[in-house]
PAKOLRO-774663 format. One record per residue (C-alpha): x, y, z. Coordinates in pm, whole numbers, plus 50000, padded with zeros to 5 digits. Last residue first. Layout:
BEGIN
> c1 / c2 / c3
> X / Y / Z
...
// end
This chain:
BEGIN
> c1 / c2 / c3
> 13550 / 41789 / 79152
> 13778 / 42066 / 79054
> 13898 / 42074 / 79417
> 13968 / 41696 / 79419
> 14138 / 41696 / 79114
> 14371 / 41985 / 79189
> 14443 / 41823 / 79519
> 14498 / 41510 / 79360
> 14715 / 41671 / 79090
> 14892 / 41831 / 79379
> 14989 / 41522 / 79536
> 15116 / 41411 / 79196
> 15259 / 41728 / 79151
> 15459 / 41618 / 79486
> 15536 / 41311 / 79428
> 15686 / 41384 / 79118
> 15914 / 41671 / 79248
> 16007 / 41429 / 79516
> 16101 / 41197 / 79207
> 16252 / 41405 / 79031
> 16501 / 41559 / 79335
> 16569 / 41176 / 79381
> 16699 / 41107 / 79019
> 16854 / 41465 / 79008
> 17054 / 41336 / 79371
> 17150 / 40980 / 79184
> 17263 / 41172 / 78876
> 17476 / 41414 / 79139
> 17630 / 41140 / 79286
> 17657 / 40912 / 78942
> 17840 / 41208 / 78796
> 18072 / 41216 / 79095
> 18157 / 40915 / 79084
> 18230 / 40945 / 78741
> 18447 / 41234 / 78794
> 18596 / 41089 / 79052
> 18637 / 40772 / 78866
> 18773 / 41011 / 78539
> 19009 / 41126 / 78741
> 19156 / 40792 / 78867
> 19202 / 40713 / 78531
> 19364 / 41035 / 78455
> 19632 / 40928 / 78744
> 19670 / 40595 / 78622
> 19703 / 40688 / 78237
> 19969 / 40955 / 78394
> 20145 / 40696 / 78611
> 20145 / 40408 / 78312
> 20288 / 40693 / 78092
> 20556 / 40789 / 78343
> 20637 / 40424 / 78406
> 20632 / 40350 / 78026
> 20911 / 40642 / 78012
> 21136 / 40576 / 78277
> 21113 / 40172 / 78099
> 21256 / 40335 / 77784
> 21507 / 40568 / 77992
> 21630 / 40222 / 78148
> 21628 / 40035 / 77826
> 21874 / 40344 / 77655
> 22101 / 40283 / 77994
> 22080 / 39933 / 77948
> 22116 / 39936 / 77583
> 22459 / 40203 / 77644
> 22594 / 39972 / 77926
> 22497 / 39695 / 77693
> 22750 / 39882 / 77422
> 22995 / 39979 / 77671
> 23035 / 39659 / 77840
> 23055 / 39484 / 77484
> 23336 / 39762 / 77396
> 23563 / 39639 / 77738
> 23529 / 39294 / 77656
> 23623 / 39305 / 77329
> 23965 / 39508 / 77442
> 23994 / 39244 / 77721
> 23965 / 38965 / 77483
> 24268 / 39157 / 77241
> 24446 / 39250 / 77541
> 24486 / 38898 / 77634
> 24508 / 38730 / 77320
> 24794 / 38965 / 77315
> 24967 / 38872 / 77592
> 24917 / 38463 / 77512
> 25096 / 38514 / 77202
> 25321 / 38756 / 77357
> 25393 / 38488 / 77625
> 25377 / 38186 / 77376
> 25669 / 38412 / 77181
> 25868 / 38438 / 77457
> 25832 / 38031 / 77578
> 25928 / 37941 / 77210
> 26217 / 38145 / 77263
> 26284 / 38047 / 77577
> 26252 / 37684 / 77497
> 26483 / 37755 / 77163
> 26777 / 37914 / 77395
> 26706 / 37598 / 77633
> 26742 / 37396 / 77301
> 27086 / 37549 / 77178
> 27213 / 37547 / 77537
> 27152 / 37180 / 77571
> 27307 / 37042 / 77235
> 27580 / 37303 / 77340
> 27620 / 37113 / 77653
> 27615 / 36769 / 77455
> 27842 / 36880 / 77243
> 28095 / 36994 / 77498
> 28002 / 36660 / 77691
> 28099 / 36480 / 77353
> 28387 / 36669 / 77361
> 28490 / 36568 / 77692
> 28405 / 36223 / 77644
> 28647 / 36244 / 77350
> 28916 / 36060 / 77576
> 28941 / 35793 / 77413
> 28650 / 35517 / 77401
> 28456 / 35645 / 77065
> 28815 / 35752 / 76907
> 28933 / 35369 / 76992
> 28593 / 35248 / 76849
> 28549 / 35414 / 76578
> 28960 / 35365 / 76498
> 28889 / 35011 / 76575
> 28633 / 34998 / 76375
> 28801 / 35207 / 76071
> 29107 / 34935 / 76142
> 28896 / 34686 / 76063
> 28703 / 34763 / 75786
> 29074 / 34914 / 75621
> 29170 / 34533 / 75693
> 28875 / 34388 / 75528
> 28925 / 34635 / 75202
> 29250 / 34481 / 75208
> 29189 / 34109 / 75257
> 28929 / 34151 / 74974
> 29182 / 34317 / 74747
> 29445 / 34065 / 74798
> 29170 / 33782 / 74741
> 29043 / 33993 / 74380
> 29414 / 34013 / 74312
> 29470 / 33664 / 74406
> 29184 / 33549 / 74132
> 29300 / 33767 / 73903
> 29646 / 33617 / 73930
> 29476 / 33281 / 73869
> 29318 / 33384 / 73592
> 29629 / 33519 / 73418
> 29655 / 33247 / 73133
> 29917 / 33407 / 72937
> 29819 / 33643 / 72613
> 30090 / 33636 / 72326
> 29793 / 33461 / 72100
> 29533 / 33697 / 72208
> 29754 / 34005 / 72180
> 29570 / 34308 / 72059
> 29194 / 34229 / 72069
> 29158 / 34014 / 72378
> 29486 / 34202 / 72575
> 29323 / 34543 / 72556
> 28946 / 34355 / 72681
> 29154 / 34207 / 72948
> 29323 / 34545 / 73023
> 28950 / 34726 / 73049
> 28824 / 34466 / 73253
> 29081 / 34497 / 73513
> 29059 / 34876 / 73488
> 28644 / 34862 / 73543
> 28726 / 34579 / 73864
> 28937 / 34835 / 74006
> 28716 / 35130 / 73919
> 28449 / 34953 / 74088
> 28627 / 34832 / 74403
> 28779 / 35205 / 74436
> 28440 / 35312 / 74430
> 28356 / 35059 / 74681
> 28624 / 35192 / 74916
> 28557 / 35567 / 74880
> 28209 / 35476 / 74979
> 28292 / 35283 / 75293
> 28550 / 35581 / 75386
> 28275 / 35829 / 75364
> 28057 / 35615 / 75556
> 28301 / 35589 / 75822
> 28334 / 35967 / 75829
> 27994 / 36009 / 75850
> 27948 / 35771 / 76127
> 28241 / 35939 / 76343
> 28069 / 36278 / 76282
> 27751 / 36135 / 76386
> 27931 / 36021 / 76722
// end
């Protein structure tokens, strides 16, 4: 069908050029017949005015039979071309869908591996934190347990201190008693 439309248009075009060259010529041999023969010159209007009718009737007859050719090539039996176009029309864009649908795939693929390859190094680098946060946390435990443990020692010990203070404090205070009691005596006895 666009082949049929250019080649009308081509026609068209070749028409009005020839319209403009005609009326250029017929312009060109009045001009002629205005500077070399204006006495010997005849009235010709009147032809020019069937030319111009003549011409009409024939670029109106080459309208016409370019429509009917249109339309008798667009009604014979070019269905079967047109379906040959049309399947080509078809093949051409399934070839571009799978094309298009090819490179969406490796598009897609590659996105792909390029997420998984991210993901991948982001598990290794918190697997590395985690395991460098696990060792820290090792470590804090061990110092909490030691500070606990010499914390603990230092109870006993002070528990121990206090035990042995409170024993001194009592062995004193027998020891008191008793030079008191023997100051008495002494006092008594010096009396």
């Amino acid at each position: 069908m666009r082949f049929l439309n250019d080649r009308l248009a081509t026609y068209l075009e070749k028409v009005r050029s020839l319209e403009k060259e005609n009326a250029n010529l017929e312009k060109k041999i009045r001009d002629w017949y205005d500077k070399n023969h204006p006495q010997m010159l005849p009235d010709f209007s009147h032809y020019f005015a069937e030319m111009e009718e003549l011409q009409r009737k024939k670029v109106n007859s080459l309208y016409s039979q370019l429509g009917a050719r249109v339309t008798v090539e667009v009604e014979a039996p070019q269905s079967a071309d047109l379906s040959k176009i049309l399947s080509e029309i078809r093949e051409q864009y399934e070839d571009l869908m799978e094309s298009n649908k090819a490179e969406a795939e490796k598009w897609f693929l590659a996105k792909k591996m390029a997420l998984e390859s991210t993901i991948i190094e982001k598990k290794g680098s918190y697997s590395s934190q985690l395991s460098q946060l696990q060792q820290l946390i090792n470590q804090v435990e061990g110092n909490l347990s030691q500070v606990r443990d010499k914390q603990e020692r230092q109870n006993e010990d002070y528990k121990a201190l206090m035990h042995v203070t409170t024993h001194l404090e009592r062995e004193i205070a027998t020891y008191q008693l008793l030079l008191e009691k023997q100051d008495i005596r002494f006092g008594v006895e010096m009396d």
